[in-house]
N, C-alpha and C positions, 0 to 999 in steps of 0.2 A: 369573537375575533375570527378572522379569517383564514384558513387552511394554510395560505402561503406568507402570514406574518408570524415573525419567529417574538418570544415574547421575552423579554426584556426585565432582568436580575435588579429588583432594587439595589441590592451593593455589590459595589467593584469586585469584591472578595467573589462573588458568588458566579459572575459575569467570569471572572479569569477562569476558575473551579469547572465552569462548564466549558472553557475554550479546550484545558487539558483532556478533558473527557473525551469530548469530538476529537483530541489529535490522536490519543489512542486506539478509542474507538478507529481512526481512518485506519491507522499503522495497522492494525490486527485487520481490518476487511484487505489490503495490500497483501500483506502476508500473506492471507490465503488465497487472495486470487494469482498470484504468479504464479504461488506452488502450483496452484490447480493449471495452469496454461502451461505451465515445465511439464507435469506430469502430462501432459494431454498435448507435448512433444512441440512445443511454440519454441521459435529460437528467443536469443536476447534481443535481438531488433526489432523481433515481432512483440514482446512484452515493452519494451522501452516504446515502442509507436502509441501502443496503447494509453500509456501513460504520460504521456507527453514529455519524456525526460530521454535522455542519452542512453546507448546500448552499456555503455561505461559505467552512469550512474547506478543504474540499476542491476547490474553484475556486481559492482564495491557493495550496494545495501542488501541482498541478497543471497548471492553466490553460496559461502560460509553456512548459512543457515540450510538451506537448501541439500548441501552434500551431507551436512550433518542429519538431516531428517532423512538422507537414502535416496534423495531424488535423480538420479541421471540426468545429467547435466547435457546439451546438444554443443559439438566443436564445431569450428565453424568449420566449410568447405572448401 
């Protein structure tokens, strides 16, 4: 099989099983990359660019966890 064919769950059970996987999996590599770009002093328009998602969105799924981990938060100017 080819490097860039992804390979295919005889049962539906197994196909869903590894959808949840990949979305945590994505959530936890997120998490860490914002924290690391807050710590490393990026505003929220500069993390939302990146991501392709709103300064808004990404302040509501963030923010919270962020202060709670001790991060320094950037206000805007």
């Amino acid at each position: 099989m080819p490097a860039d064919e992804i390979p295919e769950p005889k049962e539906p059970a197994d196909a869903l099983a590894a959808v949840v996987a990949l979305r945590r999996l994505a959530d936890q590599l997120e998490d860490a990359a914002v924290e690391q770009a807050m710590r490393a002093g990026w505003s929220w328009p500069d993390v939302a660019e990146a991501l392709g998602v709103t300064r808004q969105a990404v302040h509501k799924k963030h923010s919270k966890r962020l202060i709670a981990a001790g991060v320094t938060l950037r206000r805007r100017q």
